[in-house]
N, C-alpha and C positions, 0 to 999 in steps of 0.2 A: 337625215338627222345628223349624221358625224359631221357636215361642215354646219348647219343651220344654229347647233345646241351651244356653239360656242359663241356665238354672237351674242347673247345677255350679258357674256361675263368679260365680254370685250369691250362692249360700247359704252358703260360707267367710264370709261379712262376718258372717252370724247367731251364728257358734259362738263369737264372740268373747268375749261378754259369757259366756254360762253356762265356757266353758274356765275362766277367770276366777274364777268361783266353786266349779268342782267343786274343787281341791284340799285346799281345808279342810272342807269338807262331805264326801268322799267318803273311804274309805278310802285310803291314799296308792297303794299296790298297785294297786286296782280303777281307780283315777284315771291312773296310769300307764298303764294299759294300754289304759283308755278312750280317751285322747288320744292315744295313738299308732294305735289303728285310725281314730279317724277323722280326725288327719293324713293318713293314710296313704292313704284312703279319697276322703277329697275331692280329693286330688294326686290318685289315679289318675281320679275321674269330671273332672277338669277337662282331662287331658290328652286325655281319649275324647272330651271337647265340643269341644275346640281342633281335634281329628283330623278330628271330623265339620265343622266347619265350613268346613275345608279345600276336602272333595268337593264340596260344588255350583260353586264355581268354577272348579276345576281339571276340574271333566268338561265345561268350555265351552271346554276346549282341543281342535282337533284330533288330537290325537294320544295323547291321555287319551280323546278320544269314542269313538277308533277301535279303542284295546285295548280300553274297556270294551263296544264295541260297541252302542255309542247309535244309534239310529233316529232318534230324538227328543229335544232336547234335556231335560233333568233341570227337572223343576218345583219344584223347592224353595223356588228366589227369581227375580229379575229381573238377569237381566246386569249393569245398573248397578249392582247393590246386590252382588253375589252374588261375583266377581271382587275387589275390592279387598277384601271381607269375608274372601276367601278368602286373599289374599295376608298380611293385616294376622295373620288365627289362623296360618299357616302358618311367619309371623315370630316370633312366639308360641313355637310349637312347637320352632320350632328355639333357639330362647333358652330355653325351658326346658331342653332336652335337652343343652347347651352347660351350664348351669347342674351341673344335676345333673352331670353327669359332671365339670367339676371338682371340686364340693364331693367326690364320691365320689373324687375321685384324690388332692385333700390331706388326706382322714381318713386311708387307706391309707400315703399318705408320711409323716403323722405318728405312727403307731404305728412304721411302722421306725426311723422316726428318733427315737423318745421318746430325750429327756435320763435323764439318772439312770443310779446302776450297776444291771451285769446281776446277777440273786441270783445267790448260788451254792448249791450242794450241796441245790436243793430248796427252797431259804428262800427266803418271799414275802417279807421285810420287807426293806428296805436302807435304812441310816442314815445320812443325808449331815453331813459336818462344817461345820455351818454356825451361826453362831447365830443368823439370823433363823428365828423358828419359823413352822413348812407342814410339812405334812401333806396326802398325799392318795394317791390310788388310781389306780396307771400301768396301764391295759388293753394285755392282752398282743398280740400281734398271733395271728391266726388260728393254731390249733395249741399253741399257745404260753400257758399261764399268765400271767396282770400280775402287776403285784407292790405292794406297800406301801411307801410311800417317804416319809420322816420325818426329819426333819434335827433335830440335837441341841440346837438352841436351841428345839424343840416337848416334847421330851422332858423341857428342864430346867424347860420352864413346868407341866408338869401334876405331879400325883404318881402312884403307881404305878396303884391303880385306875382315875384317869381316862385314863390312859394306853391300858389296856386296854379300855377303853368308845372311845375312839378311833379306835384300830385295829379294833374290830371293828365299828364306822361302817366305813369305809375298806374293808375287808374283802369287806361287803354289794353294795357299788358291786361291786368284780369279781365274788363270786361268781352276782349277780344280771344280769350283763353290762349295766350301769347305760349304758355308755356308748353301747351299741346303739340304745336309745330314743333319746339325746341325737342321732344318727346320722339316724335315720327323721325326728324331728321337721327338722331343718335341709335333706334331699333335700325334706321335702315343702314346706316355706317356699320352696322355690328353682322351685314348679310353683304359685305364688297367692300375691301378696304378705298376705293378708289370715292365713294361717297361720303367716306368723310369730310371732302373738299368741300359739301355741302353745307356743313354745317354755320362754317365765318359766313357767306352770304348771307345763310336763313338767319343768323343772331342779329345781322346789320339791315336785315329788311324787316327783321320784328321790331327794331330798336326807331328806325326810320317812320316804319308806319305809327306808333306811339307818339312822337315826335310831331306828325303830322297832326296827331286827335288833338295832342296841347293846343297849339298853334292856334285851330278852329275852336278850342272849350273857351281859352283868353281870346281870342279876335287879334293877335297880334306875332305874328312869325319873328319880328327881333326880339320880343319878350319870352320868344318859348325857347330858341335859340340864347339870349343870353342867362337864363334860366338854368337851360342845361350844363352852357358854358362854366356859370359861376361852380353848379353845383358837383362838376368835375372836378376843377382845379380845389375847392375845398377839399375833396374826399382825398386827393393826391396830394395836397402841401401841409395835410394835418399831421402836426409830431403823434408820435406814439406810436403802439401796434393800428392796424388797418383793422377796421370789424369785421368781424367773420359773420357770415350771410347763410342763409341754411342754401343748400346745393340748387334746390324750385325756383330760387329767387332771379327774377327780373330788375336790373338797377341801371335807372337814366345815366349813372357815371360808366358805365360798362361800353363798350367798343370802340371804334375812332372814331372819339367825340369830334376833332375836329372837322372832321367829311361828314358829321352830323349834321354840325353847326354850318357849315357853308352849303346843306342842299339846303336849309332851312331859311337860308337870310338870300337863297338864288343866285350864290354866286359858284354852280357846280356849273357847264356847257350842259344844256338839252342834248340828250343823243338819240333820237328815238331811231334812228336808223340803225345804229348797234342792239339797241336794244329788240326791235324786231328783228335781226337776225337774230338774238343770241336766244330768243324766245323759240324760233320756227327749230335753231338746232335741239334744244331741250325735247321739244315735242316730236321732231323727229327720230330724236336716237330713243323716245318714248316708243314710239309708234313701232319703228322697226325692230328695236328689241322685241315689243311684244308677240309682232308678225314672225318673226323669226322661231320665236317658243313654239306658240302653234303651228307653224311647219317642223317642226321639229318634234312635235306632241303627234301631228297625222301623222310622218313619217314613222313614227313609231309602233303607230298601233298599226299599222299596215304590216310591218314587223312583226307585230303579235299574231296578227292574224295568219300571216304564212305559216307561223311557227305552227300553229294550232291546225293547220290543215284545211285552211279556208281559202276561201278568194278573195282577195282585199277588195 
């Protein structure tokens, strides 16, 4: 366990580099979903390393010896090392867990409280009177359908086609519950500062795959790409203040539109051979993290068990 427990909290540092490179190499989809299992994946082995590192300290208390019915004190480590080690992951532990649960209570507060009007009568679409143009995709809270929200100054920048390559970007984000990936990525950055890297990816493979559903709603990849294009440069050469967007919000003008627009019109290089590595690395430093926990989880309870006067 002392060498095996630290490898969770090590191997987030490796996926940085390949995260990085799957989204243009890999399908936007495939990349999506890649990066969310193994956000999602290494938060869970890192909190199981933090957990186990807890116990050899805490079983050198009396009254942790006595529930768990030590005989013998736990061999794991040396009281000097094993005790402040313990106290330091246990600090950890409860700041992750402080972490996560706010980030989980102001997503929650921000779908109730999203800005914008409610549709009526079934309509996803609600058109605000505004003439700075934005556009983007309000996720509904649980139960509940989002909606599409577009203010008239986005409306007066496009024309009617791109209009509807638009909205049906927009669209993709809810019907694909776009904003749930954005969700996992940010709880698992709040459990390994090193997974934050994850997040630009997962924002430009959720932005990517949307981009992709316009493309196929219009039948026409230069129309959903100049679509996008137009409806960028609107939202960025409009005088005035910028609109404020409630925080849930998904908007076609958001990320490097231009590496948008050119995987869109196919003038990015194919790479799929980066892309299968930076995929195999992902699932590997998945795998071996995880392998590494549970050696590290037997070795422990092998631990317990001498302590207790057993035979492992």
């Amino acid at each position: 366990m002392i060498y095996a427990v630290w490898v969770p909290l090590l191997v987030p540092f490796l996926v940085v580099p390949a995260a990085r490179r799957l989204a243009d190499a890999l399908s936007p989809r495939r990349a999506a979903r890649l990066l969310a299992a193994t956000g999602a994946g290494l938060a869970l082995c890192t909190v199981c390393a933090l957990a186990l590192l807890v116990v050899p300290g805490a079983g050198r208390l009396s009254a942790v010896a006595a529930a768990g019915e030590f005989v013998r004190p736990l061999a794991a480590a040396e009281p000097a090392l094993a005790v402040p080690l313990s106290a330091a992951a246990l600090a950890l532990l409860l700041g992750c867990a402080l972490a996560v649960t706010r980030a989980a209570r102001r997503h929650w507060a921000q779908l109730h409280r999203g800005s914008g009007p409610e549709p009526g009568d079934g309509n996803e679409l609600a058109v605000l009177r505004d003439a700075r143009p934005d556009a983007y995709a309000l996720p509904g809270r649980p139960g509940r359908s989002g909606r599409i929200v577009v203010t008239t100054g986005m409306l007066h920048a496009l024309d009617p086609a791109e209009r509807d390559a638009l909205l049906a970007h927009e669209r993709a984000h809810l019907t694909g519950r776009h904003h749930l990936y954005l969700v996992g990525a940010e709880l698992s950055a709040r459990c390994h500062p090193a997974l934050r890297a994850l997040r630009a990816p997962m924002g430009y493979a959720l932005e990517r795959c949307a981009d992709e559903a316009a493309a196929r709603a219009v039948g026409d990849r230069a129309l959903a790409a100049r679509a996008i294009g137009r409806a960028a440069l609107a939202a960025r050469t409009a005088g005035g203040t910028a609109p404020t967007r409630p925080a849930p919000a998904l908007a076609a003008a958001a990320g490097p539109v231009p590496r948008r627009v050119a995987a869109l019109l196919g003038r990015t290089a194919a790479r799929p051979r980066i892309g299968r590595a930076a995929a195999a690395t992902l699932i590997a430093c998945l795998a071996v993290s995880g392998a590494a926990a549970l050696d590290a989880t037997h070795d422990l309870h092998s631990s317990i068990e001498t302590a207790q006067g057993e035979t492992p």
